[in-house]
C-alpha positions in Angstrom: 88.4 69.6 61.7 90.5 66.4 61.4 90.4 64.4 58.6 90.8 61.0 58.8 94.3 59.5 57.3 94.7 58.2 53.7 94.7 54.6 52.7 97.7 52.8 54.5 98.0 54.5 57.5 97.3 52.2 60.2 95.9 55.0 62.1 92.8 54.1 60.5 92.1 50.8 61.3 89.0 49.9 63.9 90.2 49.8 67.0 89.4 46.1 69.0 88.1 46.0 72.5 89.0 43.4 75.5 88.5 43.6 78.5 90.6 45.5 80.8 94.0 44.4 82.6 94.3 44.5 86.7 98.2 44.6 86.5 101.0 46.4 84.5 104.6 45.6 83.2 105.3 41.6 83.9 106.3 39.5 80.9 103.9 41.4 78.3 106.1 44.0 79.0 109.3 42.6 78.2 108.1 40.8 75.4 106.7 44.2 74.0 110.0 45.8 74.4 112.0 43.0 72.8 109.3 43.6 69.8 110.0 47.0 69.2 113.4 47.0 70.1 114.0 44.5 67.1 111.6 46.3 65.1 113.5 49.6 65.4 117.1 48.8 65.9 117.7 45.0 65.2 118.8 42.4 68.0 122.4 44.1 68.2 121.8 47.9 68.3 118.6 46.9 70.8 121.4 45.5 73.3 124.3 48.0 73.2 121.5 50.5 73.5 119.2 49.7 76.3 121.7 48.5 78.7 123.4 52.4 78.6 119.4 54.2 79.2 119.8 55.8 82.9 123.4 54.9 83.4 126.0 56.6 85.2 128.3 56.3 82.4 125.0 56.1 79.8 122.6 58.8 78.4 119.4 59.9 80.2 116.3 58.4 78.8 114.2 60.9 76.0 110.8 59.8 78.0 109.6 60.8 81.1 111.8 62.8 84.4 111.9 59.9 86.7 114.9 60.0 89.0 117.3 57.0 89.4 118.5 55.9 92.8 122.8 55.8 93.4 122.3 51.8 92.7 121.2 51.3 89.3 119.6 48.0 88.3 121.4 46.6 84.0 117.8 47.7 82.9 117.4 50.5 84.3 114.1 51.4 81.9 110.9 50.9 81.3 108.7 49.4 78.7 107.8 53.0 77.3 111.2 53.9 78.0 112.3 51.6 75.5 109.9 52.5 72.9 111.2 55.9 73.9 114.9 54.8 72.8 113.8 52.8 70.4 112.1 55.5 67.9 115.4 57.4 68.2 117.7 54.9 67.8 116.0 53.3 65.0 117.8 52.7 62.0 115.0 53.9 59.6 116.0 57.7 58.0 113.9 60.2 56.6 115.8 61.5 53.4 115.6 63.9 50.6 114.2 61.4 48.5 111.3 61.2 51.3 110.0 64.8 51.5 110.5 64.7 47.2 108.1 61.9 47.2 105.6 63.3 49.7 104.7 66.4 48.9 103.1 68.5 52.2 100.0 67.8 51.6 100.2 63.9 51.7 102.0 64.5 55.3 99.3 67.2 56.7 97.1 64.1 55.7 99.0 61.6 57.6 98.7 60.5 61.3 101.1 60.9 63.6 101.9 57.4 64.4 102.5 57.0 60.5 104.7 60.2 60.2 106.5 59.1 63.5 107.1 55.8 62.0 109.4 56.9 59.2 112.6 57.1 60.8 115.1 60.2 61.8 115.2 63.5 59.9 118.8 63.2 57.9 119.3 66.7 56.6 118.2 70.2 57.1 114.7 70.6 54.8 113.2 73.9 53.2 109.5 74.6 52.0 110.5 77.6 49.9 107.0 80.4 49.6 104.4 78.8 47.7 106.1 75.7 47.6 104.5 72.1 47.3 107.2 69.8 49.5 110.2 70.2 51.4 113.6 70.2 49.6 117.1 70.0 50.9 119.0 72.9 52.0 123.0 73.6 53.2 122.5 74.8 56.6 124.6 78.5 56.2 121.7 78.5 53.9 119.1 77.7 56.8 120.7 80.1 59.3 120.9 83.2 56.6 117.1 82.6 55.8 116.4 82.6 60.1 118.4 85.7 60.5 116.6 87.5 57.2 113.3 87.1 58.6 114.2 87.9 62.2 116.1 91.2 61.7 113.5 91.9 59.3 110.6 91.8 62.2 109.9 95.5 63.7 110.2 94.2 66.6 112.2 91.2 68.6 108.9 90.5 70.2 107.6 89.4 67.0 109.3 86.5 67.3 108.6 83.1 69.7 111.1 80.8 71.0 109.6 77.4 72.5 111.2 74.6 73.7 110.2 71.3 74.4 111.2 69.4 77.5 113.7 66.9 76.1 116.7 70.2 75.3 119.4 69.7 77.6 120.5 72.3 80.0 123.4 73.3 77.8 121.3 74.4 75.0 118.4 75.6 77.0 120.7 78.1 78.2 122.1 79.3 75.4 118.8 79.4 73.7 117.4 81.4 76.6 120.4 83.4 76.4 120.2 84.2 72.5 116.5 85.2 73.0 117.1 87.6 75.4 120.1 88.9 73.8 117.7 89.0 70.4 115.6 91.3 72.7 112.9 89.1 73.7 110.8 87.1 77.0 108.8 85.3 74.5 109.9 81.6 75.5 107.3 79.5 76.0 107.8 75.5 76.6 105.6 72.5 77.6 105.5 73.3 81.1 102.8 76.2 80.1 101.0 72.7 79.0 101.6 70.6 82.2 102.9 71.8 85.6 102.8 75.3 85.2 99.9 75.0 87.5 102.0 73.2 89.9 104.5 75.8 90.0 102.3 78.5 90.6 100.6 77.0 93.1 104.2 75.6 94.8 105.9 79.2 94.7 103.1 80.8 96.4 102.5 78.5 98.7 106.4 77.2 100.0 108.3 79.7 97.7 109.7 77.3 94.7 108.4 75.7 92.1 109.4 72.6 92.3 108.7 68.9 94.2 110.2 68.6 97.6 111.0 65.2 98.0 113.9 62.7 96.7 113.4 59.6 95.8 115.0 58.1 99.3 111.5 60.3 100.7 109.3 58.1 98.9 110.9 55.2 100.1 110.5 55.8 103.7 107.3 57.8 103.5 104.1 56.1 105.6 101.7 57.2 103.2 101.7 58.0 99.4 98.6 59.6 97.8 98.7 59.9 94.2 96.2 61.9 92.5 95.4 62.4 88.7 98.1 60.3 87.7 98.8 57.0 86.0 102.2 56.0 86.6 101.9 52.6 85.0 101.7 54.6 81.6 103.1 57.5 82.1 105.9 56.6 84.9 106.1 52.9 84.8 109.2 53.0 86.6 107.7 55.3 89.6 106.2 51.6 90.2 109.5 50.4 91.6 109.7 53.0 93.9 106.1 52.6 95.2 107.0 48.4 95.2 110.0 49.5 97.6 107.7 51.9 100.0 105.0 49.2 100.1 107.6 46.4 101.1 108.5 49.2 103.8 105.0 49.6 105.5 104.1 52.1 103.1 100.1 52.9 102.5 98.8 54.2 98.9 96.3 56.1 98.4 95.2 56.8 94.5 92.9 59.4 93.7 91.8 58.9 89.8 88.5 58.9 87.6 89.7 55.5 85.7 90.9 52.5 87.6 94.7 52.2 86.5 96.4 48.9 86.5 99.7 49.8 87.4 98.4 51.3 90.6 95.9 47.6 91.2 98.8 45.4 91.0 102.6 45.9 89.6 104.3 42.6 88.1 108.0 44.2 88.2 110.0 42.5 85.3 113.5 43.0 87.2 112.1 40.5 90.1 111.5 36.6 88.5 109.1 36.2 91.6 107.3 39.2 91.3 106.7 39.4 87.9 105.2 36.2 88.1 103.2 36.9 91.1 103.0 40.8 91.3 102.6 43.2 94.5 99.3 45.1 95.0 99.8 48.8 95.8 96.8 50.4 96.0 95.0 50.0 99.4 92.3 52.5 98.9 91.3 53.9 95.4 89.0 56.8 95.1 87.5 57.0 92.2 86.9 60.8 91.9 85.0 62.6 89.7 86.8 64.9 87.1 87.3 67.8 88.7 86.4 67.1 92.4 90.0 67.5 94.1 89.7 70.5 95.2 86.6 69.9 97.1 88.2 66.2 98.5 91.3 68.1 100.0 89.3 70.7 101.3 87.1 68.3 103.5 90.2 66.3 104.1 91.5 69.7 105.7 88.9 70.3 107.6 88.6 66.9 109.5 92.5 66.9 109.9 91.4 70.1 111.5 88.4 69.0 114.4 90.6 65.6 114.9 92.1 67.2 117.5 94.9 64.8 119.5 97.7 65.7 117.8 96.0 65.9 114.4 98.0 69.3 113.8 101.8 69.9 114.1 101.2 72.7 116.1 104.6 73.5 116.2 105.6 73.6 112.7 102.2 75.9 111.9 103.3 78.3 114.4 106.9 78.5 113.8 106.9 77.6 109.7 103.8 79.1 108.3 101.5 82.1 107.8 97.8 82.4 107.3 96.3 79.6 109.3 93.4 81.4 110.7 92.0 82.4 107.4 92.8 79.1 105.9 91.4 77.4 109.0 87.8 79.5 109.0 87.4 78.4 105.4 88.2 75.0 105.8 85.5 74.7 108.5 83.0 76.0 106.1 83.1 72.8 103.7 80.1 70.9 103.5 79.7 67.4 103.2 76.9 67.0 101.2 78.7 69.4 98.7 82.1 67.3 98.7 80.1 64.1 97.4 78.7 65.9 94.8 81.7 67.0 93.5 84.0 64.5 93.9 81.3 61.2 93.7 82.6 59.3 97.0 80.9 57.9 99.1 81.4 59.2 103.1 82.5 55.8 103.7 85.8 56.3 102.1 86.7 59.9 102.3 86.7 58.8 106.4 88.8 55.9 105.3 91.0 58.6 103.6 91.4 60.2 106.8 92.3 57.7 108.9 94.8 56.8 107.0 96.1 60.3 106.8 95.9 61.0 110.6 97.8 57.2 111.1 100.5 58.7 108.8 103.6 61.0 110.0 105.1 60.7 106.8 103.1 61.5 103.8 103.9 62.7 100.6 101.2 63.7 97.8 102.0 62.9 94.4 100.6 64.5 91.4 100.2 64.9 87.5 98.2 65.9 84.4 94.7 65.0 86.3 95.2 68.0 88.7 97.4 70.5 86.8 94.9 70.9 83.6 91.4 72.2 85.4 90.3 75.8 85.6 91.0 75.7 89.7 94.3 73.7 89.3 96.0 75.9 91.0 94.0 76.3 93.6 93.6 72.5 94.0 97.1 72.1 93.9 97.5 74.9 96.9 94.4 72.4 99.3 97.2 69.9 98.6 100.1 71.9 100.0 97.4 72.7 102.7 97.0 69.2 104.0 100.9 69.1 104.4 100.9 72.0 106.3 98.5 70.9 108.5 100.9 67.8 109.1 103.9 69.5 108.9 104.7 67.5 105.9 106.9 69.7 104.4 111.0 69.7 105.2 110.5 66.3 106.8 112.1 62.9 105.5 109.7 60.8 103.9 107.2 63.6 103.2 106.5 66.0 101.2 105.1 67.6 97.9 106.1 65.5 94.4 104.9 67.1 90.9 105.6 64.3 88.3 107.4 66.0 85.6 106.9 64.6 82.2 109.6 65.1 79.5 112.8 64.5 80.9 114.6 67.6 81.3 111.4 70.1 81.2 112.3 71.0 84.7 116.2 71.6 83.9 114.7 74.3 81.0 113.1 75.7 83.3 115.8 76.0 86.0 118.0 77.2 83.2 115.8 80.3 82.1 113.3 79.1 79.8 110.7 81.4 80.9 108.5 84.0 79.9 108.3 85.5 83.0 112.1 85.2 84.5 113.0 86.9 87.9 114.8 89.9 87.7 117.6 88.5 89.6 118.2 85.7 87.0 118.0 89.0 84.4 120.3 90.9 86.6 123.0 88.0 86.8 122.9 87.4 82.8 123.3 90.9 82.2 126.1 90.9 84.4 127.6 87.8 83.0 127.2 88.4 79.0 127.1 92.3 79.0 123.6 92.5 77.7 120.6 94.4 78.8 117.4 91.4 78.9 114.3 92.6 78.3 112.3 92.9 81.5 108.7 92.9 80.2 107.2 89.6 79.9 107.7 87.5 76.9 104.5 85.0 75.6 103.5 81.5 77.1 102.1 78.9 75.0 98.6 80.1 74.8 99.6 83.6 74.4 102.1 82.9 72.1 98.9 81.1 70.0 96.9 84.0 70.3 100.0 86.2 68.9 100.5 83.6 65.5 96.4 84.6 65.2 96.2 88.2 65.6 99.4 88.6 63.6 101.4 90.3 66.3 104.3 87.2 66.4 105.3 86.5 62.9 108.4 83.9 63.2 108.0 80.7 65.3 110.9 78.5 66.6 111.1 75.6 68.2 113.6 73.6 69.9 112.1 70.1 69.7 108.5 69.3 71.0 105.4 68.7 68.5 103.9 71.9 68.8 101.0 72.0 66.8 99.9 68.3 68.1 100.6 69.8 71.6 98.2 72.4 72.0 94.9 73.0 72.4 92.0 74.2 69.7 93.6 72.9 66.8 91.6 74.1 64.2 92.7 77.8 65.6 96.3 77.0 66.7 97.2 75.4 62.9 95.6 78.7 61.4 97.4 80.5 63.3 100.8 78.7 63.0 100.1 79.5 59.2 99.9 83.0 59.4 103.0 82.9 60.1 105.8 84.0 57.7 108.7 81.6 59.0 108.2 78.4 61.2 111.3 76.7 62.5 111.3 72.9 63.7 115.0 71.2 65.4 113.7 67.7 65.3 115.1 64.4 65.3 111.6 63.2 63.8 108.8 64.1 61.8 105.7 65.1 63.6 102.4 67.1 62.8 104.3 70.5 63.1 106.4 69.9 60.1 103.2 69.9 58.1 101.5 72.8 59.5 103.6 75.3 58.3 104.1 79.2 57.8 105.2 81.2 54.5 108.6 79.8 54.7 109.4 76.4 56.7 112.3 74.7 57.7 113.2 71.4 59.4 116.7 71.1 61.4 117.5 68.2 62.2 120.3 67.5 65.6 121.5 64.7 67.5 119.3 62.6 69.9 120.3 61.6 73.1 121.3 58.1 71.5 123.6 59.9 69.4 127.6 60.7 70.1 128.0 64.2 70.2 131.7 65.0 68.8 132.7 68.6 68.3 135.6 70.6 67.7 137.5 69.9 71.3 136.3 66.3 71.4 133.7 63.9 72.8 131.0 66.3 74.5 128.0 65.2 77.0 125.2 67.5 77.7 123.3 67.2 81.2 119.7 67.1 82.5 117.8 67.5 86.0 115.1 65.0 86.6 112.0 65.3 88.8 113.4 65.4 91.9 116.5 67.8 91.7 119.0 66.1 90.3 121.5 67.0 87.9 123.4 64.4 85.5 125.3 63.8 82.4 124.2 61.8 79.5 126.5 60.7 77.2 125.2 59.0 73.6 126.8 55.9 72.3 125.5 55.6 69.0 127.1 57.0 65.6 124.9 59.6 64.7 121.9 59.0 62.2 123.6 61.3 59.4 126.9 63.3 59.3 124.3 66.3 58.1 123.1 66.6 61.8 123.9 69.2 64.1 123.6 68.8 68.3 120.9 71.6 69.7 124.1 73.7 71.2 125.6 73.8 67.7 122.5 74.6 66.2 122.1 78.0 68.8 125.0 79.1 68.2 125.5 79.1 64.5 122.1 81.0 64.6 122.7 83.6 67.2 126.3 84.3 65.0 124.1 84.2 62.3 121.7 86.9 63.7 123.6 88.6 66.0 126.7 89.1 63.6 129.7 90.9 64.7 127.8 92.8 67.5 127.4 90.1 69.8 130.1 90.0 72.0 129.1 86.5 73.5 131.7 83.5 72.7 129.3 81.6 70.4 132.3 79.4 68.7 133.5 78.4 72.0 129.9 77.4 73.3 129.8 75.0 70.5 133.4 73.8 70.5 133.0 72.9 74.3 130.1 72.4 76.3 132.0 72.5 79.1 132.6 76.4 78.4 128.6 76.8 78.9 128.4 74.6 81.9 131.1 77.0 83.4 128.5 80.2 82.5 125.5 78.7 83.9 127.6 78.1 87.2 128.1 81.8 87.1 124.4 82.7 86.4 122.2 79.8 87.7 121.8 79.5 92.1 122.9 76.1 93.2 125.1 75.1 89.8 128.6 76.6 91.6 131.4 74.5 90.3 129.2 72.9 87.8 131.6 70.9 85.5 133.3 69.1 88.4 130.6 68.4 90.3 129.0 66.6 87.3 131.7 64.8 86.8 130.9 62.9 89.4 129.4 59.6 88.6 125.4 60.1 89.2 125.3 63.6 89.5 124.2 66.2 92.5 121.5 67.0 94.0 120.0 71.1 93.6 119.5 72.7 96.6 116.3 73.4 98.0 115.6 75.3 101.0 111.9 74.2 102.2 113.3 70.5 101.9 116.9 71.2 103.2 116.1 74.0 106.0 112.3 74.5 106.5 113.2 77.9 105.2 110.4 79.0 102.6 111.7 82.1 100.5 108.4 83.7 99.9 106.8 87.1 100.3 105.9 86.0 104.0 109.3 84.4 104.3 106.9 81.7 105.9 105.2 78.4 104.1 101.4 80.4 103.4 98.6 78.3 103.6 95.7 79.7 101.1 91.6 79.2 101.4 90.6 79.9 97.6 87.0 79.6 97.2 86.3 75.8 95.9 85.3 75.3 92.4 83.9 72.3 90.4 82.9 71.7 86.8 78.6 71.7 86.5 77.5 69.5 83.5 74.8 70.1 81.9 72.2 66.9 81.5 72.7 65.2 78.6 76.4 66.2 78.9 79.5 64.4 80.2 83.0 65.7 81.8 85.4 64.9 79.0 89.1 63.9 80.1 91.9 63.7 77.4 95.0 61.3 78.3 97.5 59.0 77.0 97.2 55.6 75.8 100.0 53.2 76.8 101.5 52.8 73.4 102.0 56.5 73.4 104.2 59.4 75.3 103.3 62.8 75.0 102.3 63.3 71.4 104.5 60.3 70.1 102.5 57.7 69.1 104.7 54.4 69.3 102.0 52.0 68.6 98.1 52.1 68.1 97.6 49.8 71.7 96.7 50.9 75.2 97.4 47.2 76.2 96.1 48.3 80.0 92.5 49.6 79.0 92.1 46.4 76.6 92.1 48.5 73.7 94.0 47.4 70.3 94.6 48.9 66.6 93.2 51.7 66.8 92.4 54.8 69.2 89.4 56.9 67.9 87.5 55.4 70.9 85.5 57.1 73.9 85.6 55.6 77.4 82.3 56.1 79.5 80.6 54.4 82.1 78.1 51.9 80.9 74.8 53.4 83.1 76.2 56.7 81.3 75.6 55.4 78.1 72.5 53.8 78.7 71.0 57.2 79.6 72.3 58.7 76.1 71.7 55.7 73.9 75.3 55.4 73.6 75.2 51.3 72.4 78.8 49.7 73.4 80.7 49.7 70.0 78.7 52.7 68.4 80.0 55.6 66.9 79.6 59.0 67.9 81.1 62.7 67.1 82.1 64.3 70.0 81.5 68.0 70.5 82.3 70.1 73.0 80.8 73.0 74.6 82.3 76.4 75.7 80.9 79.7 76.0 81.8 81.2 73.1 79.2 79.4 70.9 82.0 77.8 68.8 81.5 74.5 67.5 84.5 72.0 68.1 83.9 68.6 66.7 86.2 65.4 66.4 84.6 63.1 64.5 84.1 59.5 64.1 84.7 57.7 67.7 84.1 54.4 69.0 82.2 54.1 71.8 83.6 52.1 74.5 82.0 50.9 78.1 84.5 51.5 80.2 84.3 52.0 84.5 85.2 55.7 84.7 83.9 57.8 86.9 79.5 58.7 86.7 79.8 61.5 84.9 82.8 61.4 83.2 84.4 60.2 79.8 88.0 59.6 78.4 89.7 60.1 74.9 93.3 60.7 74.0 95.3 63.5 72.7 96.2 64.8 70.5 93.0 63.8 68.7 90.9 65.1 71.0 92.6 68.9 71.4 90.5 70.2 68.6 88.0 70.0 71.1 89.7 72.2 74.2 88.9 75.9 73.4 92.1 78.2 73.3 91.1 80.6 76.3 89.8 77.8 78.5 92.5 77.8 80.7 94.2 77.1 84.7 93.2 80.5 86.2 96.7 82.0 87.7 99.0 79.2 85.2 96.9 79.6 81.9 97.8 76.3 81.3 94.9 74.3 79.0 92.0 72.6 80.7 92.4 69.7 79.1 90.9 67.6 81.6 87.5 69.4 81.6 86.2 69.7 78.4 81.9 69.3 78.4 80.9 67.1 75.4 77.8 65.9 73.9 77.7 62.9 71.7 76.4 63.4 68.1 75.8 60.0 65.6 78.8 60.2 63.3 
């Protein structure tokens, strides 16, 4: 269970509820990020650093995937962006003395807002067996105690390798490229946590995992429908490019349980007139009921279907896809009366939905968190791709399918072979490359990799980056289990959670940033990334790095695998840290669509990856045809006396870094223990406005999973529904309550009653 944090943590403090905003960004915005700016960095270092973030001759911004057009505004970033930077670049350092004076303890006490707060990791830190606190270590020292307990393990599969979305492509590969070399698939990463639902549902269904649209789409597309998203939080800057389509004749269409400001009206702080003013881009909202998507695209489907006129590319169907009969019988089966139950619309604006679709010929669906983290994800995900096909959406300008990635290279790691289930032909051509034999089987994902840490049968944990432990779901049974076992490894820039949940053994490395000037033995090095749309880039850092102790991420693989491996390896591990431009000319070798990688990155803003659906209306799966799909359709039943529980971010917060203890939009401040649910909700379970309440949730397995000591909020969700964010509220997501097909957590359906705290 979590315990509340010790005196001084301002974690603790009672949050304050106003009244919530009807626009994002605007002045607030810039005044927020001139706050922390100066807060982190000072006036100076605030300057010299934001005005390089998404710059063709800057580094690529540690927050979210968001692509950036060929014209880039001087602040090219966000407000969360800059918080984002800002925590990096911050001249406040975690030392020695630090980790002497709090023992672990203290810091497994701690929240993570406070722990995040403390500045960047300056040296490489060691809990020793049956030791009270971190103490410093050399790092041959580190990497001897790494390759001890690996070689020790009976078998490579003992070990896990995540990785978090912010590792470059450089060191994703070579830490794809050690694991398999170590002799195992067990590489899980955040996607298991996010879009892995996405990508299951987008390689069946058009035969790659990934969005099909550029950012040029969205800015000529007649109608924009996004669904289970909140891009004033979690994108802000995916508000310019919906500003741009509206001024176009764009339509927008959101599809959310909460009312998001960004998406009522956008006050962009790069126009004086607009900011002041602001643009409206939502024309309908549809405020669905968690869980309902499914059965709203499948009705959608179905009246695309009986419109008749011209409704249907009939063209594109019969020369591009396969399966349209089956999907077409079951999409006549929906039933109205069904759809409203599920999703809570009235039949009033589902037909206003529809309309709009049928006046569109260039519509792209956008998506996030909201759709990927439900039992039937993928499924829902597949009605999307459905609704497309209908339209032939798919390979035209200004339409299309468009997954908003989070972290901003977790699609790059993914392209460069962090996998746990990788296609034999990527096997095949790094065998051939490196003169290994890959395993074949496959490897853990995250929840797998959880269940592995508890039954004993993975006993060394690695992680390149990421906040595991504050990550995942169940958190009573994935910190258990992340003790069990007998080495965990953290490459960090900061502390988090993870550092204080530790195995036998623990150790802390500490690398570069993406703030951070990367100088190694050849000379001034830059490491690139893809964003969400297919793009791949350098970043360059421009600050002196936080201590002369750190290592970059590349560096750090290497020494390890030479560490491990020894003299049997016959890969060039000294020349992969010396030049980064000796990996980049690997990958070109090994990864499809990276051919002549170093020049073509050279270029100033990149290239864009190939991808056949978009570029050729040629769909490389099993049916060599786009398939459309008719899964049956699936919604969470709540018991009375029971709402739909939702976790999500707050605006002072990205991922599981907490920046600040506001979510400025909702009108909540200092604090975020706090339940959003609809007032007539609460009324029918005595939930008074300001109250608090324990939530529990409910799975099948009788287990009880309690987070304590909430304030209850009135808030205009969805009937039915409620809100809280993570990571406080993943003790209450059960461990094997997961995507079906993408076993990714189902975060955002998690039953709860309320208990008096």
């Amino acid at each position: 269970m979590a315990t509340k944090p010790p005196a001084g943590d301002p974690a603790q403090d009672a949050p304050h509820v106003g009244p919530p905003r009807n626009a994002a960004a605007g002045l607030p915005a810039i005044a927020h990020t001139l706050k922390i700016g100066y807060e982190q960095m000072g006036l100076r270092r605030t300057a010299r650093t934001l005005l390089k973030v998404n710059q063709k001759d800057g580094f690529d911004c540690p927050g979210c995937a968001w692509p950036e057009g060929d014209r880039r505004h001087t602040a090219e970033f966000c407000e969360n962006g800059a918080k984002a930077v800002a925590e990096e670049a911050t001249v406040r350092r975690v030392t020695p003395a630090f980790f002497a004076e709090h023992p672990l303890d203290d810091l497994a006490a701690r929240s993570g807002y406070w722990l995040g707060q403390q500045g960047r990791i300056t040296h490489p830190m060691y809990l020793p067996e049956g030791g009270d606190r971190y103490e410093a270590i050399s790092w041959d020292r580190a990497f001897r105690i790494i390759a001890e307990e690996l070689n020790a393990l009976a078998s490579p599969d003992e070990a896990v390798f995540y990785t978090s979305g912010r590792t470059s492509n450089e060191a994703a590969f070579l830490f794809q490229l050690f694991a398999r070399e170590f002799g195992t698939n067990n590489l899980p990463d955040c996607s298991n946590m996010c879009h892995e639902s996405s990508g299951s549902a987008l390689v069946e269904t058009i035969g790659i995992g990934k969005g099909s649209v550029t950012l040029e789409d969205l800015h000529r597309a007649d109608l924009i429908i996004v669904a289970g998203q909140n891009p004033g939080t979690n994108h802000p800057r995916m508000l310019s490019a919906l500003e741009k389509a509206k001024s176009a004749g764009a339509k927008i269409i959101s599809v959310n349980p909460l009312p998001e400001a960004g998406l009522e009206r956008f006050k962009n702080p790069q126009n004086p007139l607009g900011m002041i003013k602001g643009t409206p881009l939502n024309d309908l909202f549809l405020q669905i009921r968690i869980g309902g998507d499914q059965a709203l695209f499948r009705l959608l489907n179905k009246l695309v279907i009986e419109a008749g006129d011209g409704a249907l590319d009939e063209e594109f169907i019969r020369e591009h896809t396969h399966g349209y009969d089956a999907f077409a019988a079951a999409a006549r089966e929906a039933d109205w009366d069904d759809t409203l139950k599920a999703t809570g619309l009235t039949r009033a604006e589902i037909e206003r939905a529809l309309a709009m679709i049928l006046a569109s010929r260039r519509t792209i669906v956008c998506w996030a968190m909201g759709l990927t983290q439900h039992k039937h994800a993928v499924a829902t995900i597949r009605e999307v791709v459905n609704l497309l096909l209908l339209r032939g959406d798919i390979g035209r300008p200004g339409a299309g399918v468009c997954p908003v990635r989070g972290h901003s290279n977790v699609q790059g790691d993914r392209t460069m072979g962090i996998f746990e289930r990788p296609a034999p032909a990527f096997l095949d051509a790094l065998d051939r490359e490196f003169g290994i034999t890959a395993p074949r089987h496959h490897g853990y994902d995250v929840v797998r990799a959880i269940e592995a840490l508890r039954d004993g049968h993975a006993k060394v944990f690695f992680a390149m980056g990421g906040n595991f432990v504050g990550a995942t779901p169940d958190t009573d049974v994935t910190e258990a289990a992340m003790r069990r076992a007998s080495l965990t490894v953290h490459v960090s820039t900061k502390l988090n959670r993870s550092h204080a949940v530790t195995g036998r053994r623990a150790l802390i490395l500490p690398t570069l940033g993406r703030t951070d000037k990367d100088v190694q033995a050849s000379g001034k090095q830059f490491v690139t990334v893809e964003d969400s749309m297919g793009m791949v880039h350098a970043s360059r850092g421009n600050l002196a790095p936080a201590s002369p102790q750190l290592l970059s991420e590349p560096a750090i693989v290497a020494r390890m695998a030479r560490a491990v491996l020894g003299a049997a390896s016959r890969t060039p591990w000294e020349e992969f840290e010396a030049d980064y431009a000796a990996i980049r000319d690997r990958i070109a070798r090994v990864v499809p669509g990276f051919e002549d990688f170093n020049a073509r990155v050279a270029r100033p803003g990149g290239f864009q990856l190939p991808h056949a659906p978009r570029d050729e209306r040629r769909f490389p799966t099993k049916t060599g045809k786009a398939n459309f799909t008719a899964a049956p359709v699936e919604y969470p039943e709540v018991p009375a006396g029971r709402l739909l529980l939702q976790t999500l971010r707050s605006h002072d917060q990205y991922n599981t870094t907490i920046y600040g203890l506001d979510d400025r939009y909702r009108g909540i401040t200092g604090g975020r223990r706090v339940v959003l649910v609809h007032p007539d909700d609460a009324a029918e379970l005595g939930l008074a406005d300001g109250s608090s309440t324990d939530l529990v949730s409910e799975w099948k397995d009788g287990v009880e999973r309690r987070a304590p000591g909430f304030r209850v909020v009135h808030y205009p969700t969805a009937r039915g529904c409620a809100a809280a964010y993570y990571p406080e509220t993943n003790v209450l997501v059960p461990l094997d309550s997961t995507a079906d097909t993408s076993n990714t957590p189902a975060s955002k359906s998690v039953v709860v009653r309320f208990e008096p705290a």
